[in-house]
N, C-alpha and C positions, 0 to 999 in steps of 0.2 A: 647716484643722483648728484647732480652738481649743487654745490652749494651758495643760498646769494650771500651777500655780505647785510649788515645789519644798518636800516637806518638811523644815521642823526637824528635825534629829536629835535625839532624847531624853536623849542624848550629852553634846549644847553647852551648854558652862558660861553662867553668868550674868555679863555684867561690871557693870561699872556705870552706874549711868543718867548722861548725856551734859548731862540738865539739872539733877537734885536729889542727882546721887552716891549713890541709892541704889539696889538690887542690881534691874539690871535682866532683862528676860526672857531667856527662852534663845534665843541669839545673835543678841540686840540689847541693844547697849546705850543703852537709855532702857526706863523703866517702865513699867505699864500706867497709871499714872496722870498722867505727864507725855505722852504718847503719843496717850491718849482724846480731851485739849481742844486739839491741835494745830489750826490753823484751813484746814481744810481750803474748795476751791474751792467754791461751791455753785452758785447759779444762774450762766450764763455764754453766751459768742458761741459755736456750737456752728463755728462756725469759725477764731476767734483766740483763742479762750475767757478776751476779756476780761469780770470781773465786770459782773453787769449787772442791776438792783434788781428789774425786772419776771420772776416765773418761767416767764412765758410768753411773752416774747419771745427768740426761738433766734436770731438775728443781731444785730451791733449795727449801728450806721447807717453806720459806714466800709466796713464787708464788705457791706452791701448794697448803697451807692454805687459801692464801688471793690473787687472779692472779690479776697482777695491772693495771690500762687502755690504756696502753700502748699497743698494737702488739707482740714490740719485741725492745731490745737494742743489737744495732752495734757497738761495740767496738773494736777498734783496737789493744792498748798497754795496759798494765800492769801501775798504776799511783807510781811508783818508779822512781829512778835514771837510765838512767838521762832526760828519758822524762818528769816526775815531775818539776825538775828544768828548762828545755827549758819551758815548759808551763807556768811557774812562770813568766821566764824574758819576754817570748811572752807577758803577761796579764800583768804585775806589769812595767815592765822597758820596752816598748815600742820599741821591739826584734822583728819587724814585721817580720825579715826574717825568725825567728823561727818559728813561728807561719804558715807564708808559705811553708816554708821546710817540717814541720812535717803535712800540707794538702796533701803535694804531696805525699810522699811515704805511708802516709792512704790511699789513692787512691783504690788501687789494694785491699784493703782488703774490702772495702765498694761494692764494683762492687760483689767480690767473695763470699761474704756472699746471694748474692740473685742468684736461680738456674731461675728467671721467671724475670716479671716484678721487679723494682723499684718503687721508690712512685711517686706521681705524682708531688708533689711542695716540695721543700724545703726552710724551714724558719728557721730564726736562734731565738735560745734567747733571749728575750730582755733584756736592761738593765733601769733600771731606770735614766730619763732625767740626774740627780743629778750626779751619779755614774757613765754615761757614760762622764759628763760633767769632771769632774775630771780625771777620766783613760784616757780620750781623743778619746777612740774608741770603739767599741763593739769587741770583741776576735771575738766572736761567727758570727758576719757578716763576718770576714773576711772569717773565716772557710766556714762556706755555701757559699760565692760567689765564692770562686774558686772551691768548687764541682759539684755546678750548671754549671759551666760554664764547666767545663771537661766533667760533664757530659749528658748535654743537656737538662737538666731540670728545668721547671719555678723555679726561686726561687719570694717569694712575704713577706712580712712581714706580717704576718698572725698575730703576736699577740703583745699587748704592754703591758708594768709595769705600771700598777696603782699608789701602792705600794712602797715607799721607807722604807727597810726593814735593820734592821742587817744584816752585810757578813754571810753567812752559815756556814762558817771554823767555826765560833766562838760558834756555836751549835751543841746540839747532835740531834739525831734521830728527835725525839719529838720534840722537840725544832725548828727546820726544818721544821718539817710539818704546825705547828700551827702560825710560821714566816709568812709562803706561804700562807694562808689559805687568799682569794680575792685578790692575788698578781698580777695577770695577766688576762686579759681580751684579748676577739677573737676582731682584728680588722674588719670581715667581713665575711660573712656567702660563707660554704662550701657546697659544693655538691654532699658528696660520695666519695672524693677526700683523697686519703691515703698520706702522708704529714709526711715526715722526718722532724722532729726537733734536729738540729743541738746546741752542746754545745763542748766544750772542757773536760770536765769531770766530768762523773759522779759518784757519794759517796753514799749515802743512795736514792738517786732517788726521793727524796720529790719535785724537781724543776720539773721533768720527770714526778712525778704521776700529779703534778696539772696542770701543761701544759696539758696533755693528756685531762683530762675533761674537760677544756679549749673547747678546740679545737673540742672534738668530740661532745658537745653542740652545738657547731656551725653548726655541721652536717658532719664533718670529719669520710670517713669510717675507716679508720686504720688510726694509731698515729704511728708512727717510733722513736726512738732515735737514731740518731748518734752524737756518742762521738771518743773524739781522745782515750781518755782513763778512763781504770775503777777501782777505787782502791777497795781491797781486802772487 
């Protein structure tokens, strides 16, 4: 059953926009006019939905080569200016309101991406105890709890960090995979159950590909990525 999205109340005050400080829509804070030229994803890998120049090519040449455990990645924006920077301050400088402004208007694009069903649980990222204890919070839970809850679906912590690893920024490709390699374990066995994995952004997909076998060891029929955003 396709899911609708949740109205506005006519209610909800206006705070302020999150880019220009001026009075943004009702309950969101960002404008119609900081909001309209946000760079949203456009042509992409209809399976890692890495950018991709041709609008008529639906894979790119790695997922054709090598198709990854994954289902399919949902992404909404473009990892540039200036959603790169609000995702920064949302994760690094404790900008919760960024981090929930840019849940809400991905909304509409997570719903639109599916013509059927959605998944059935949503789980977020996890973070290593260490690295949550220092950042203060998981990004990534925040993001899946207000999706779940807009949009009517279990969310459950499906999976934890073994692992305390080097940041990924600081790695390439390679470097990333072989980071991850026994990074995450299932905390609980699935049942057929197709299960969005919620993160804030995703880059080469090494976090994506091993969550995925993760998960579907456990017994998960489809693996999902939702990300807020996906860099080039």
């Amino acid at each position: 059953m396709r899911l609708a999205l949740p109205a506005l109340s006519s209610l909800e005050l206006c705070g302020r926009c999150i880019l220009c400080d001026d009075i943004g829509q009702p309950g969101l804070d960002i404008c119609q006019d900081c909001e309209a030229p946000l760079p949203r994803l456009g042509s992409h890998c209809r399976r890692c939905a890495l950018p991709l120049p041709n609008l008529d090519q639906t894979l790119c040449g790695q997922c054709q080569l090598q198709p990854p455990p994954f289902q399919r990645v949902v992404a909404i924006y473009l990892y540039q200016y200036p959603i790169a920077e609000l995702i920064a301050g949302f994760k690094y400088k404790k900008q919760l309101s960024y981090g929930r402004t840019l849940s809400k208007i991905a909304l509409k694009g997570f719903v639109s991406a599916y013509s059927g069903d959605m998944p059935d649980i949503i789980t977020a990222t996890p973070l290593h105890w260490r690295r949550r204890l220092k950042r203060g919070f998981n990004q990534s839970e925040h993001i899946a709890s207000y999706l779940a809850k807009a949009l009517g679906i279990r969310s459950l912590p499906l999976l934890k960090r073994c692992q305390f690893t080097p940041p990924q920024q600081q790695l390439d490709a390679q470097q990333r995979r072989h980071n991850l390699s026994r990074a995450f374990a299932a905390t609980s066995a699935l049942k057929g159950q197709s299960v969005a994995v919620v993160d804030d952004v995703m880059t080469t997909g090494a976090t994506a590909t091993e969550i995925s076998k993760v998960l579907l060891k456990a017994g998960a029929g489809e693996v999902h990525i939702w990300v807020l955003a996906r860099t080039p």
